[in-house]
C-alpha positions in Angstrom: 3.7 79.2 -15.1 6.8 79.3 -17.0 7.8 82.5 -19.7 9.3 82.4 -23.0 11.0 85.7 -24.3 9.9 86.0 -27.8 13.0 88.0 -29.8 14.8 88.5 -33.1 17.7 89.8 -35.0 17.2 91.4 -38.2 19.9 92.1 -40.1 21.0 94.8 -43.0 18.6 93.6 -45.3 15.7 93.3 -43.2 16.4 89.5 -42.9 15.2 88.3 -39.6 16.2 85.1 -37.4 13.3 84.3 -34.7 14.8 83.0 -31.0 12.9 81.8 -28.1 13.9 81.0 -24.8 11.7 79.6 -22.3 12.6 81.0 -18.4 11.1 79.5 -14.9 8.8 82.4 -12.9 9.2 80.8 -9.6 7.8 83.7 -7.7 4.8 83.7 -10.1 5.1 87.4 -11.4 2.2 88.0 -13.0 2.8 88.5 -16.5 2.1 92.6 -17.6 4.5 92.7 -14.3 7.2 90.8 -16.4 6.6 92.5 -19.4 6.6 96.1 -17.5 10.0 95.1 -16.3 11.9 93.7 -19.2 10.6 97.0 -21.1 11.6 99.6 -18.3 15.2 97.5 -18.9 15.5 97.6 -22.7 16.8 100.3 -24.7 13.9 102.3 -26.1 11.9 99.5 -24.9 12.8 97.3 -27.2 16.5 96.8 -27.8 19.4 95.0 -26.5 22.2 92.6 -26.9 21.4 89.1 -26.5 25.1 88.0 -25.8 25.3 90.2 -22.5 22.4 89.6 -21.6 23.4 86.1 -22.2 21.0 84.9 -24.7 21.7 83.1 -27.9 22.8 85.3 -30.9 20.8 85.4 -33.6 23.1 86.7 -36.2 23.2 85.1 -39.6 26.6 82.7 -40.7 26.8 85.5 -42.9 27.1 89.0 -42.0 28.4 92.6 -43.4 30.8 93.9 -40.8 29.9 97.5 -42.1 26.2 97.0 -41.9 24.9 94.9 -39.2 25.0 95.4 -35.7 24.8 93.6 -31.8 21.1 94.5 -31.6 18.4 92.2 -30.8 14.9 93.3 -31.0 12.4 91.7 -28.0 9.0 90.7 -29.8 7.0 89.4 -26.2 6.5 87.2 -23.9 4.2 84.6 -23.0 3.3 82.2 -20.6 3.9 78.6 -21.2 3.8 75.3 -19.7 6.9 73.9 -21.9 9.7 74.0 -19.4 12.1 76.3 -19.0 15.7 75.8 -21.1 17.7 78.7 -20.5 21.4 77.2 -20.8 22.2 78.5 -17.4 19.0 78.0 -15.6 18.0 81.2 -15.1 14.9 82.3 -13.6 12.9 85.2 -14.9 13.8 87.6 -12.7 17.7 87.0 -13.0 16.7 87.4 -17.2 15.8 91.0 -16.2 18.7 92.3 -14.2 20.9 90.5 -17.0 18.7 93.1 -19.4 19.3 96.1 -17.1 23.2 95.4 -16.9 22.8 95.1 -20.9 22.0 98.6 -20.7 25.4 100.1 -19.3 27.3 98.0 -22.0 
């Protein structure tokens, strides 16, 4: 079974922009394993930057330099038959070391 990464930006004004990527598991981790893992790798387990961790950013066209930030906010995870359609083909587990190395940024 496939997982999608369930994650947001929300902005200075509390505006948020939904993204979803959908990633193969072909080891079948169970999934309180993968959601163990990607929260041992966020910041406060919920934080990161979805360009190094190279997943689409969710910014808004429109953004205050002064206010908004590079943070992402992960919402979950969930198992899915819809196929996977990370741009580079990533598997689940390469998804989390790309969240750990997110961490030293």
């Amino acid at each position: 079974m496939n997982i999608r990464i369930e994650y947001l930006y929300r902005d200075a004004g509390n505006y948020k922009n939904w993204g979803e990527v959908v990633f193969s598991n072909p080891t079948s981790i169970p999934i309180k394993r993968v959601e163990q893992l990607v929260g041992d790798a966020l910041f406060e387990r919920q934080y990161f930057i979805a360009h190094s961790a190279g997943l689409p950013d969710l910014h808004f066209t429109e953004c205050s330099i002064e206010l908004d930030h590079d943070w992402h906010e992960f919402h979950g995870l969930a198992e899915t038959e819809d196929p996977p359609n990370d741009s580079t083909g990533r598997g689940v587990e390469q998804l989390i070391e790309c969240l750990q190395v997110d961490q030293l940024i």
